[in-house]
VEXFI-891012 format. One line per 8 residues: number of its first residue (from 1); their letters; for each residue x, y, z of C-alpha. Coordinates in steps of 0.25 Angstrom, whole numbers. Example, Ala and Ser with C-alpha at 12.3 -4.5 7.8 and 13.67 -1.06 7.14 Angstrom:
<doros>
1> as> 49,-18,31; 55,-4,29
</doros>
This chain:
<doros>
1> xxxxxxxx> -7,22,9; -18,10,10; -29,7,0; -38,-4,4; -47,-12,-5; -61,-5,-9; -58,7,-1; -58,22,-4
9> xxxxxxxx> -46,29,-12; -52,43,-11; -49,52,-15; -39,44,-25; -43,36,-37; -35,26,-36; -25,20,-26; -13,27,-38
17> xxxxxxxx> -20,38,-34; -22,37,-19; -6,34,-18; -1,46,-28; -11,57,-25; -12,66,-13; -21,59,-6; -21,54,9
25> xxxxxxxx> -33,46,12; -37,41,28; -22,48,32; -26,50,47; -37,37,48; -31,28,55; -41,17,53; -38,18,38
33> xxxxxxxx> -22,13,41; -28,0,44; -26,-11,31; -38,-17,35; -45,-23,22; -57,-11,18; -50,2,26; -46,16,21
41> xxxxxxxx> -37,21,11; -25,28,18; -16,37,12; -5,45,20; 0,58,16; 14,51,16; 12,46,3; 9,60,-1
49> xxxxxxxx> 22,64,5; 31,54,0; 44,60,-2; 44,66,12; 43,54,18; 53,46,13; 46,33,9; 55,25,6
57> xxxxxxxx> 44,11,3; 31,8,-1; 24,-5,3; 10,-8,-3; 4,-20,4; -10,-26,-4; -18,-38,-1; -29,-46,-8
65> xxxxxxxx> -37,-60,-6; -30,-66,-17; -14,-63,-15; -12,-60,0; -6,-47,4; 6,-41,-3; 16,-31,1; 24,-23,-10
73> xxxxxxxx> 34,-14,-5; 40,-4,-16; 53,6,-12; 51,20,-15; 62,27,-11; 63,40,-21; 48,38,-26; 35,46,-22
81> xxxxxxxx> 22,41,-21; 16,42,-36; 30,33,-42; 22,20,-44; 27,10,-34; 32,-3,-46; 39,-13,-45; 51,-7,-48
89> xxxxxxxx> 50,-1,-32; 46,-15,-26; 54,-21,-17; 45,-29,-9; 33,-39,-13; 26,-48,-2; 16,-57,-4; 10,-66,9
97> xxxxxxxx> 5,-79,3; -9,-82,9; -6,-95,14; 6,-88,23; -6,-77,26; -14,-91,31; -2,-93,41; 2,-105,31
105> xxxxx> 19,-105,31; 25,-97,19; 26,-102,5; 35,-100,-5; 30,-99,-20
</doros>
């Protein structure tokens, strides 16, 4: 699933909604699995499927102007899509600094 910033989430509410419900959204565009800033929401069926497909891993990836991206990824092994995805299941959190984005050598904090 993809959402990006000011783009539709029809026919969802919300993006809560867009993951939980039965929605697929752009599944065979191909133009919408780009993560280009301004392109379609994409929902697959797999996520409405989730138990027979075995996912085993979540990763949600975000970026802003004022933090960078950031890469969370939760494990979800014995959940379905609509148990909230806490900190509880994290196991991974990256955040890029923005002077490493600059090329600039890493930095420790």
């Amino acid at each position: 699933m993809k959402v990006a910033h000011g783009q539709s989430l029809s026919p969802a509410s919300g993006v809560y909604d867009l993951w939980s419900g039965t929605y697929t959204v752009n599944e065979f565009d191909t133009s919408a699995l780009t993560i280009a800033a301004g392109t379609k929401t994409y929902k697959s069926s797999v996520v409405d499927n989730w138990n027979n497909h075995h996912i085993s891993a979540v990763s949600i990836d975000t970026s802003s102007e004022s933090l960078g991206p950031e890469n969370y990824i939760f494990h979800c092994c014995d959940l379905n899509e609509t148990v909230p995805l806490t900190l509880q299941y994290l196991v991974l959190k990256v955040q890029l600094d923005i002077f490493e984005m600059a090329g600039g050598a890493s930095r420790l904090f």
